[in-house]
C-alpha positions, 0 to 999 in steps of 0.5 A: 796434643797426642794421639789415641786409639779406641784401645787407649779410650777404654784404657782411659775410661779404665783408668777413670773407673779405678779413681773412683769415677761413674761413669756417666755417658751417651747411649741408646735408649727408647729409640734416643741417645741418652746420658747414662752409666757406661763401663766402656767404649762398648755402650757408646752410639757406635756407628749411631748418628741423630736426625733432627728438625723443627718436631722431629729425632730420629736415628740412623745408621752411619757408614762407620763405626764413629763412637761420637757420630751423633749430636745431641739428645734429648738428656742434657747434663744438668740432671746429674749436678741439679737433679729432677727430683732431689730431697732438701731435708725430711722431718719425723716425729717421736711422741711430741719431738721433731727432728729435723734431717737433712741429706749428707752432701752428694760425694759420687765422683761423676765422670762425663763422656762426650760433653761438647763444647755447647754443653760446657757452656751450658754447665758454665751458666748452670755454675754462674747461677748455681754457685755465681752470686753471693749464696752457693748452692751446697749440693750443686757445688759439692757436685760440682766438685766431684766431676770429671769432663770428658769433652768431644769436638762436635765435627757434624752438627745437626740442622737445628744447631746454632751455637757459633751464633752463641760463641758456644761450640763447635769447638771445645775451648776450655772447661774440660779436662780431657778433649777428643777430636774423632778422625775416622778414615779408610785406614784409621779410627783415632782421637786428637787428645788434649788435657786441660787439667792435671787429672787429664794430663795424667790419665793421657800420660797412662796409655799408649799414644804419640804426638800429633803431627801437623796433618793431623792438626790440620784435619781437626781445624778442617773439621771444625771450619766445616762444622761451624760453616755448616750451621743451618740456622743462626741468631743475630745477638748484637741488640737482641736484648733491645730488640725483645724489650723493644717488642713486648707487644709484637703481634708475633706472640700471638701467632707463636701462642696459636701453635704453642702447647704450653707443653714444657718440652722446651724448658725440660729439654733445655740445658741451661733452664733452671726453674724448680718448685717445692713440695711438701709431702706427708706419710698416713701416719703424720709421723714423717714428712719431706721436702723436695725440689722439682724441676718446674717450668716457666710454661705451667700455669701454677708457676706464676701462680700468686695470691688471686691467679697465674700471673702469665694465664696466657700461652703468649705471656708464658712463651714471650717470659720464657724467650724474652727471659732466655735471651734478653733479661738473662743478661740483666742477671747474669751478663750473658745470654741464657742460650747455647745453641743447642737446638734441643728447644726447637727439635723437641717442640711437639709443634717445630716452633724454632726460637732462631725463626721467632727472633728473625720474625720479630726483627723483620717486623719491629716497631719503632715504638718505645717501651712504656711505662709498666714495660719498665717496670716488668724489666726492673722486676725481671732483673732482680731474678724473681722470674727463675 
């Protein structure tokens, strides 16, 4: 591992411009730290930090000039691989020929700066889905290819944050092909860099740095020790998958229908969801028409909508697919859970509903009733991945 300063950061970010890179990083907008295109080290959230809980983001002021001071926002990476609105194919008319076009494969090489270690495991998931099973995904891929991760060790995690309980942070681990750990001091503003790819190795041998010393290993492992003790909030995963199977008609889907809006937020915000319609739209003349794919959401009522009506017209039915989905039935599709822990769902719930406290509430509460018989069903039907 080697050394950096702020100066080799931007030479680095540079040196990833001059590969052909966007660079593509947080910054402040609209009074939130958001994911856009960055030229340098300038455009960061310098000194920035996030406050966040159940309904509520705020941000403020920190006592130094930390360039990764702040968790996450609002944006998760997902949007630049498997975009919010993104054009399958648009047809066009001459006389009484049709002809078919379909958009070139997505080549911009994509560098993203200050991925943590939950997100990673969010673009792990977004890949299993994406490009996992037998059929791939040919834009995501093509994107996928084309992308660069600058990661950052998450040294201060917000209380709406339970990704050890997911075995996704706060530590970086893999998936990255630069990792940073930020140590600020009285004296000194430095990064732990490490490689994990030939392109990181690469850029890293370009600048000026020096080898990591023991106290300097020894503050990074003291910093992800105090993060990952310093979790607020917390899942118990063993038997969650039974758990909600065992729970379908928990009288704690009512209580969480009384305060849920059915407003998205969740599943908009969320870094692994990966619901999405299809829309067919025409221009006046009838001589041009396209076809797009939007992000959707498991919570609109049109979603589930089949031949007579919405299959789930309730809010309880929708957030007990969306919960029982994200953290039980996921592992019957894709042998893992849905979730990383990120916290996004609970701090951008109009309402503060926090998905940790619903799990706890349900196990406090189980039944030892067994699943019925259409229960049974639903689970067969679920796992085929008919519900995403």
């Amino acid at each position: 591992m080697k050394i950096i300063d702020v100066p080799a950061l931007d030479q680095i970010l540079d040196g990833l411009r001059s590969r052909g890179y966007t660079l593509l990083g947080p910054t402040i907008r609209d009074q939130a730290i958001v994911y856009d295109e960055i030229a340098s080290t300038r455009n960061l959230p310098v000194g920035w930090k996030d406050e966040q809980s159940p309904g509520t983001y705020r941000l403020h002021r920190r006592d130094d000039d930390a360039l990764f001071g702040y968790v996450v926002g609002p944006h998760a990476w997902k949007k630049f691989l498997f975009p919010p609105v993104q054009k399958l194919f648009h047809v066009t008319r001459n006389g009484q020929e049709l002809r078919l076009n379909r958009p070139k494969p997505d080549a911009e090489r994509r560098a993203f700066i200050g991925v943590r270690a939950c997100e990673i495991e969010a673009l792990s998931i977004q890949d299993q889905v994406f490009t996992g099973g037998p059929f791939s995904e040919p834009s995501y891929l093509a994107r996928l290819r084309n992308m660069f991760v600058l990661a950052v060790n998450c040294g201060e995690p917000a209380a709406t944050c339970f990704c050890t309980s997911m075995g996704a942070g706060p530590a970086v681990k893999c998936g990255f092909d630069l990792a940073l750990t930020e140590l600020i001091g009285s004296d000194r503003h430095e990064f732990i860099a490490e490689s994990g790819s030939p392109e990181g190795e690469e850029l890293l041998r370009d600048v000026r740095s020096r080898e990591a010393r023991s106290d300097d290993l020894r503050r990074r492992r003291e910093l992800m020790d105090k993060a990952a003790h310093s979790m607020a909030r917390s899942v118990e995963t063993s038997d969650l998958k039974e758990l909600l199977y065992r729970n379908q008609e928990s009288a704690r889907w009512d209580r969480i229908a009384e305060r849920c809006l059915s407003c998205a937020n969740c599943t908009m915000v969320c870094p692994t969801c990966f619901c999405s319609t299809v829309e067919d739209v025409t221009d006046l003349s009838g001589d041009h028409a396209e076809r797009l794919r939007k992000w959707d959401s498991c919570f609109t009522m049109d979603f589930s909508y089949l031949v007579g009506g919405s299959v789930r017209s309730s809010t309880k039915a929708r957030y007990r697919q969306w919960m029982t989905h994200k953290l039980a039935t996921w592992q019957d599709q894709f042998r893992r859970i849905g979730c990383v822990g990120c916290g996004r769902c609970i701090t951008w719930c109009p309402v503060g509903i926090d998905i940790t406290e619903e799990v706890a509430a349900i196990r406090r509460g189980e039944t030892t009733s067994a699943p019925t018989g259409p229960l049974e069903k639903s689970h067969d039907r679920y796992s085929t991945g008919m519900d995403e």
